[in-house]
Structures are given as C-alpha cells and as structure tokens.
N, C-alpha and C positions, 0 to 999 in steps of 0.2 A: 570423552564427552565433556562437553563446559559445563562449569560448577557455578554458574552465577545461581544465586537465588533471588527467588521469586514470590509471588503470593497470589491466591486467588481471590480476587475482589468478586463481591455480589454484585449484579445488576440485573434488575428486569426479572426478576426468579429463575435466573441461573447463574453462573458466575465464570468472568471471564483470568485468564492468568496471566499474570503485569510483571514485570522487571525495571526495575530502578535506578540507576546510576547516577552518577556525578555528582558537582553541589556547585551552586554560582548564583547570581541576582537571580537569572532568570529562568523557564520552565518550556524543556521541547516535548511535544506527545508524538510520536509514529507511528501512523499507519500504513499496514504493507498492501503489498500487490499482492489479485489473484494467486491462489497456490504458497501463500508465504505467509510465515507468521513472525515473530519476534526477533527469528533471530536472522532474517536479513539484512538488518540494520549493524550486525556485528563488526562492520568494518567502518560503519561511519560514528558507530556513539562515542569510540575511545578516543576520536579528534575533537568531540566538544565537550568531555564528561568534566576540564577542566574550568570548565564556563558556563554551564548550566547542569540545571537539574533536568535528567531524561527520563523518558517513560515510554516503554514499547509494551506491547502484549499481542497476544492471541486472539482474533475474534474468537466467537462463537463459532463450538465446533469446529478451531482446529489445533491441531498440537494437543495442550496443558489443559483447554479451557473446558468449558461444558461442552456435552451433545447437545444440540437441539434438531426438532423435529424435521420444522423447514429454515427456509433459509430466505431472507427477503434484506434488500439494500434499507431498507426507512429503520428494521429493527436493529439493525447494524450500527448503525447513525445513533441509536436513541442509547444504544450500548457504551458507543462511544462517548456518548455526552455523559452517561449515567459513571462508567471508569471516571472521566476525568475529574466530575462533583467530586466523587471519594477519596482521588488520589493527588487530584492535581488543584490545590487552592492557589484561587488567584488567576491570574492570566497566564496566557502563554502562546506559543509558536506551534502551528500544527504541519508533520512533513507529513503528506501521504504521496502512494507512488501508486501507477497505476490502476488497477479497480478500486484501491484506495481512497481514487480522488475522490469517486461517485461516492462512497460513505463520507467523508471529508466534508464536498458540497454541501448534503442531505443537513449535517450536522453543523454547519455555522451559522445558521439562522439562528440555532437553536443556544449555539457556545453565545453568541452576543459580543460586549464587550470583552468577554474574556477571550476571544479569540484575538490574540494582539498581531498577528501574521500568520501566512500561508504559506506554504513549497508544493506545489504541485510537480511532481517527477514525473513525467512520461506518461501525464494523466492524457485520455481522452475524452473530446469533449461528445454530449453525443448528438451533436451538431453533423458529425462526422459521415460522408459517404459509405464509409464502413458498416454502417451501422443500418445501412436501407435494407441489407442483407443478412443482418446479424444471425436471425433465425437458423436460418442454414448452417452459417459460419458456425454454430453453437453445436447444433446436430454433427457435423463431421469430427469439431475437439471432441465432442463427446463419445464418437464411436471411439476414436483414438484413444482417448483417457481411461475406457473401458475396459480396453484390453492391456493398457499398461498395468488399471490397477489388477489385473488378474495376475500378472506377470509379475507385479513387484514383491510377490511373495515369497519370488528366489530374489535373496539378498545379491548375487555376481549382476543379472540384470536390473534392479535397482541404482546401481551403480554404472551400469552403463545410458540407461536413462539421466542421470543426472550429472552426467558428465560435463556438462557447461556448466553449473554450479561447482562443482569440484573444483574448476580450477582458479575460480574467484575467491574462495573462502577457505579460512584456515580450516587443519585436519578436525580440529574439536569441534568447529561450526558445522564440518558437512556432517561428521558423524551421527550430532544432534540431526542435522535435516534429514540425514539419511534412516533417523530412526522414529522420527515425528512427519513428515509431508510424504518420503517416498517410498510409503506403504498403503497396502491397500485400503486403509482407513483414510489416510491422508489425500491420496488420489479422488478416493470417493467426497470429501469434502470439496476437496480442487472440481469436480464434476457438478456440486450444487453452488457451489462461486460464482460459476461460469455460466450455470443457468438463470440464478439470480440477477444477474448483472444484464442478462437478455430480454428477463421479466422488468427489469429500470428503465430501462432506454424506452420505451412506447411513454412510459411518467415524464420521464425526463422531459421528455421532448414535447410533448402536451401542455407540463406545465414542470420550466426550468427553475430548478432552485434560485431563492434572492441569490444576486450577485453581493460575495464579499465584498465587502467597505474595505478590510485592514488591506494593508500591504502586500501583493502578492507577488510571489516570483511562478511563473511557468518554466520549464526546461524540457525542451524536446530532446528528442535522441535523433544522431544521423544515421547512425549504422544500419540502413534495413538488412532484413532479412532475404536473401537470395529469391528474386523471383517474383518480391512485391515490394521493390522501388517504386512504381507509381503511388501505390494505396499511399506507402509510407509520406511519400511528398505529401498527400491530399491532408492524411494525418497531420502534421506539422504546421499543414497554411491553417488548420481548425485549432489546434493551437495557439496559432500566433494570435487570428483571430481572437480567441477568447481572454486572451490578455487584454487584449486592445478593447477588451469590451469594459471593464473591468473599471472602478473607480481609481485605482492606485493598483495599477496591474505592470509587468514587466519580461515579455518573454525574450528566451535566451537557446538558442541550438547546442549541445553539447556535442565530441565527438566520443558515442559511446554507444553502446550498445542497451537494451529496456532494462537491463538491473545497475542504471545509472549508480548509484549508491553503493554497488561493490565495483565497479569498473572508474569511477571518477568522485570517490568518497570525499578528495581532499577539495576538491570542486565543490560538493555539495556542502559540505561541511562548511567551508567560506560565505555561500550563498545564507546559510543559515545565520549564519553571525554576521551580515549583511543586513539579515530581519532582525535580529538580536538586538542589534544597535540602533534601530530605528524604536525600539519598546521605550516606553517610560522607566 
C-alpha cells in the first residue's frame, strides 16, 4: 500500500481527504475522472512535485472522504472551491480529467482570479452528440456496474476487472485502488458518479457554465475504444470546438488512451508547466 499522508479537510458539513506534495512558486489542484479519486494522479505528481506545490484528493464519497447521501455535479464544485479556500491560498492551475472537467467548469466561476489556468484531460463537453442519449447510456453502465459491484467482493475478480489499470500504475497504487475504488463500496459510488453526471448534462446544456478567461489547454485522447470510432471522432471535433470557443483556449490530440495522465504523464506534466509559466 502507498504511505503518502494525508488529511481530511471540512467542507460543506462533511469533509473531503487531500494529499499534498511538492513545494515550488506555484500551486496545481487535481481533479479525477468518474470512478477515480487521488490516486490517479500518481504517475504524474512526481514529474512536477519539484516545481510546484500539488494537491489531489477524494471527492465526496469516494475512497478516504466522507459518505454522503446524494451525489450532484454543482455540490461537487462548491466542494471543490470550499478544499481549495482551506488548502490552497493564492492562485493556482486546475487539471481535471474527464467527469472532472464538469465539476472543474461548475467551479471557475466561482475560483475567479484564483484560478490562474486550466488542463482539461479528456474532458467532455456536453455539447457532445453522445450525450442526446446519455440516459440510456447510463442505464446499461449501470446494469454493468451493478453486477461488478456485487462480484467485487471476491478479491481474484476485482483484479480481473481492473486489469487495464494494473498495468498503468505501480504495484503500491493498484493495491491502494484496488482496495479503495474496486470494491463494492467504491463501484457503488462509481454508480452515483455516473448518474450524477446524467442529471448535469440537461443543466449543462440549458444553461452552460461562464467560459473560462485563464489560459486553457484541452487534450483529446486518439485511441478509441473497439467499436466506437465514430462517436469518438464526434467526441473530439466537440472538443476541439470548445477550445475554440474559449477566450485563451488551445486544444491538442494526444496519442493515448482516457487515463491520459497514467499512459502520457510526461506529456501532461509538460503541458502543465506550459500553464505554469504563463502564472504571474
């Protein structure tokens, strides 16, 4: 198991669990994808721990942090702003990946000036044709998810569900994942994520977050998944789009697969200090 230490910060009358690294002028905050908490970042904090100050954590209800009841993308957001008042003074550079981004979005109206840059990973927007269908789409991960979480109770298949993460992350990280997300606890949180993020998208889309001001980097992924190369194209032009929308926006194709950050970290990592150096 990794021995980093941590702490649970209050927010909102619960409290979420953060992890700290590095030390440098400046200050990155990470937020993960669907189904992932803190320690997906473990492959990218150690390339920039010598140039800034990091900060990952746990939303709400998963891994370290609190339970809560329900689960909604705006409380997430105000979570996040509320960690960052406590831990993060000053400005800083926010990565999020994936469902991420939509907390991320949610939440820079509200950071202001202290949000001094963006990294959106493999964010999508929900702009996105994907998403005319979401409902369904949600209903089927969900049947799927259901039965995994019932199944991840035998530790051999745990392990074989997670088998694409294993071979990204060192043995200490999967063990942590494997003993925090893919369990039946963690799946069941990965189940209100996923419906969360289905109850956004109708908000979203009604009425889209301000567009960030600061500096943004977008990064698509190329690799789709077997079977849905189209969607993935559509994914990508909505991407690119949404850069271009953007006051100081800039997107970029990677070759990699959605946990960009453990498959092209030295990539990300660079892109980071890209925004780094654009800070006062």
């Amino acid at each position: 198991m990794r021995e980093t230490q941590g702490r649970a910060v209050p927010v909102n009358g619960g409290h979420v669990y953060v992890e700290e690294f590095g030390q440098g002028p400046y200050q990155v905050v990470f937020e993960a994808g669907g189904g992932c908490g803190r320690t997906c970042w473990d492959r990218l904090t150690p390339l920039l721990a010598g140039k800034a100050r990091l900060v990952t954590y746990d939303r709400a209800g998963r891994a370290r942090s609190g339970r809560v009841a329900g689960l909604d993308i705006d409380d997430l957001a105000a979570d996040l702003v509320a960690m960052t008042e406590a831990v993060v003074p000053g400005e800083f550079v926010l990565v999020a990946h994936s469902m991420g981004g939509l907390v991320a979005r949610r939440a820079a109206g509200r950071l202001g000036a202290r949000l001094r840059a963006l990294l959106l990973a493999d964010v999508l927007p929900e702009t996105s044709p994907v998403y005319d269908t979401w409902d369904a789409t949600t209903e089927r991960i969900d049947r799927m998810l259901a039965v995994s979480q019932t199944l991840s109770r035998f530790r051999p298949v745990a392990r074989l569900f997670s088998g694409n993460v294993r071979r990204l992350y060192s043995a200490d990280t999967y063990r942590t994942m494997l003993t925090e997300d893919f369990t039946p606890a963690g799946v069941a949180q990965t189940r209100r994520e996923i419906r969360a993020v289905a109850a956004a998208v109708p908000r979203f889309r009604a009425e889209p977050p301000p567009l960030p001001e600061c500096p943004t980097i977008v990064l698509s992924v190329e690799r789709a998944a077997k079977g849905r190369e189209r969607q993935h194209a559509e994914n990508r032009e909505h991407q690119r789009r949404y850069a271009e929308s953007l006051p100081d926006g800039r997107h970029e194709d990677v070759a990699s697969g959605h946990l960009v950050q453990a498959e092209r970290p030295e990539l990300v990592a660079d892109r980071i200090e890209r925004l780094l150096s654009r800070t006062p």
